[in-house]
KOLKOL-231398 format. One record per atom (N, C-alpha, C): residue in one letter; x, y, z. Coordinates in steps of 0.001 Angstrom, whole numbers, plus 500000, padded with zeros to 6 digits. Layout:
N
aXYZ;...
This chain:
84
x500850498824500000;x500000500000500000;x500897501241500000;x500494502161498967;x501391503457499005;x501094504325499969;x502060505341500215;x501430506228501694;x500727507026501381;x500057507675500016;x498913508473499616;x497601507605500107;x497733506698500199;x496726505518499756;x496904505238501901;x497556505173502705;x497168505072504194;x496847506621504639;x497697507755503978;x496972508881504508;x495833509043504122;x495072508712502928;x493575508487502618;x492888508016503533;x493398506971503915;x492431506349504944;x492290507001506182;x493389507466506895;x493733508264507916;x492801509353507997;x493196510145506458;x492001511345506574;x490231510753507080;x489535509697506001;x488780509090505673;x488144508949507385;x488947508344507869;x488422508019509359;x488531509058510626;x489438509994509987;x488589510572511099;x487925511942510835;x488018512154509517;x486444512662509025;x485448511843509193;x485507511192508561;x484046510260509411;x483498509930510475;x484427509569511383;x484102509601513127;x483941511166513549;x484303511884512830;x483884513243513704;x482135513873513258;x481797513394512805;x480095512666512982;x479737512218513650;x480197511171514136;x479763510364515122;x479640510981516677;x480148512049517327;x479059512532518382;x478114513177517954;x477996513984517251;x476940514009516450;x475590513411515869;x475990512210515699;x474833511288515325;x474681511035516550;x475302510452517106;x475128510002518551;x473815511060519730;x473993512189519369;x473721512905520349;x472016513310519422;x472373513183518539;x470696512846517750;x470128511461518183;x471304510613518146;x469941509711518465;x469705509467519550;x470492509893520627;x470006509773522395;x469685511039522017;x469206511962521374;x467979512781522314;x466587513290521115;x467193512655519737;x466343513169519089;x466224514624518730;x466714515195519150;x466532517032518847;x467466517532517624;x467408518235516763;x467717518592515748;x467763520296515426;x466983520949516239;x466651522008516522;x467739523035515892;x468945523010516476;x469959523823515902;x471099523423515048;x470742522084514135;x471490521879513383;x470513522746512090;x471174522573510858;x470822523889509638;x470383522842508577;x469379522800508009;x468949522022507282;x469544521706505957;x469311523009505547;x470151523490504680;x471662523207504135;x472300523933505701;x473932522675505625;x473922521204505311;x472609520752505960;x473061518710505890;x472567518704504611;x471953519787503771;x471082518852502310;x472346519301501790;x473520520390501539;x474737520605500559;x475910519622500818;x475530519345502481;x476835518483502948;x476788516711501997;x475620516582502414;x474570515498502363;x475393515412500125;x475182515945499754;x475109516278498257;x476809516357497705;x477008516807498516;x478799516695498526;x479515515758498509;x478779514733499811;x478963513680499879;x479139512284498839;x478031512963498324;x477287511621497435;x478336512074496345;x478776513604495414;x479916514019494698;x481076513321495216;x481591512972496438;x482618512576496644;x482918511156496671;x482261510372496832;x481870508692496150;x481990508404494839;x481256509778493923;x481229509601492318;x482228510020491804;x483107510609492431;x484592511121492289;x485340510089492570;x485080509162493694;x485848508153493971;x485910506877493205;x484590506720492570;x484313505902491349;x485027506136490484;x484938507337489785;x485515507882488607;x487361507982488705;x487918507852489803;x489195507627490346;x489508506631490523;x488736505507490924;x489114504234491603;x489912505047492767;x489483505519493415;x490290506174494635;x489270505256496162;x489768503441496113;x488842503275497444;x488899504089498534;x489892504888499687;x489928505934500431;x489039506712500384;x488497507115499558;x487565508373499102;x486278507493499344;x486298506498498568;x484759506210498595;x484230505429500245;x485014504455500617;x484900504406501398;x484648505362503057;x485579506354502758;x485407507230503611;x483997508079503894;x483700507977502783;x482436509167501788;x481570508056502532;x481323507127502280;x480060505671502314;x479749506254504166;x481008506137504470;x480601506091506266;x480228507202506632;x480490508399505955;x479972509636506310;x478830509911505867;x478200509185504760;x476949509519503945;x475624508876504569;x476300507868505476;x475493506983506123;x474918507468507729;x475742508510507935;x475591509301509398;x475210510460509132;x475455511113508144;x475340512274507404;x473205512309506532;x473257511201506230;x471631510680506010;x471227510676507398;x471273509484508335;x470693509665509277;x470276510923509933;x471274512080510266;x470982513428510518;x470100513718510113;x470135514017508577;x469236514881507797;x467968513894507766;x467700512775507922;x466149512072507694;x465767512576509414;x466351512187510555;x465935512999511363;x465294514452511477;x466665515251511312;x465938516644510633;x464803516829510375;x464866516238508902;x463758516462508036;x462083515742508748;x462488514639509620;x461306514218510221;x460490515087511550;x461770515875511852;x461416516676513057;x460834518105513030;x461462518528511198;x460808519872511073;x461621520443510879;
């Protein structure tokens, strides 16, 4: 494995875990109130760009990284969006 290819991952994870209190704290309390809707639908959209970038690269780092964030990054926003 080249070291572009472990700092990918490096980045990958802990962009992605830094969601995770986040999600976390949505789903023990449910409240959504002062997150921006708005932000999670561009973030949310970025996301999904950064997978199809990773396709179009064969860059697994990227997509993978993207998958785990898109997956916490949804959850948010279907919350959100269910709460108002």
């Amino acid at each position: 494995m080249k070291f572009y290819d472990v700092l990918g991952y490096i980045a990958g994870f802990l962009t992605a875990t830094s969601f995770v209190p986040q999600a976390y704290k949505v789903f023990k309390t449910g409240k959504t109130n002062d997150l921006s809707l708005g932000m999670f639908l561009l973030f949310t959209l970025g996301i999904i760009s950064w997978i199809i970038y990773g396709f179009i690269m064969n860059a697994l780092p990227i997509i993978i990284a993207n998958a785990v964030t898109l997956v916490l990054s949804l959850y948010i926003l279907i919350i959100k969006i269910k709460n108002g």
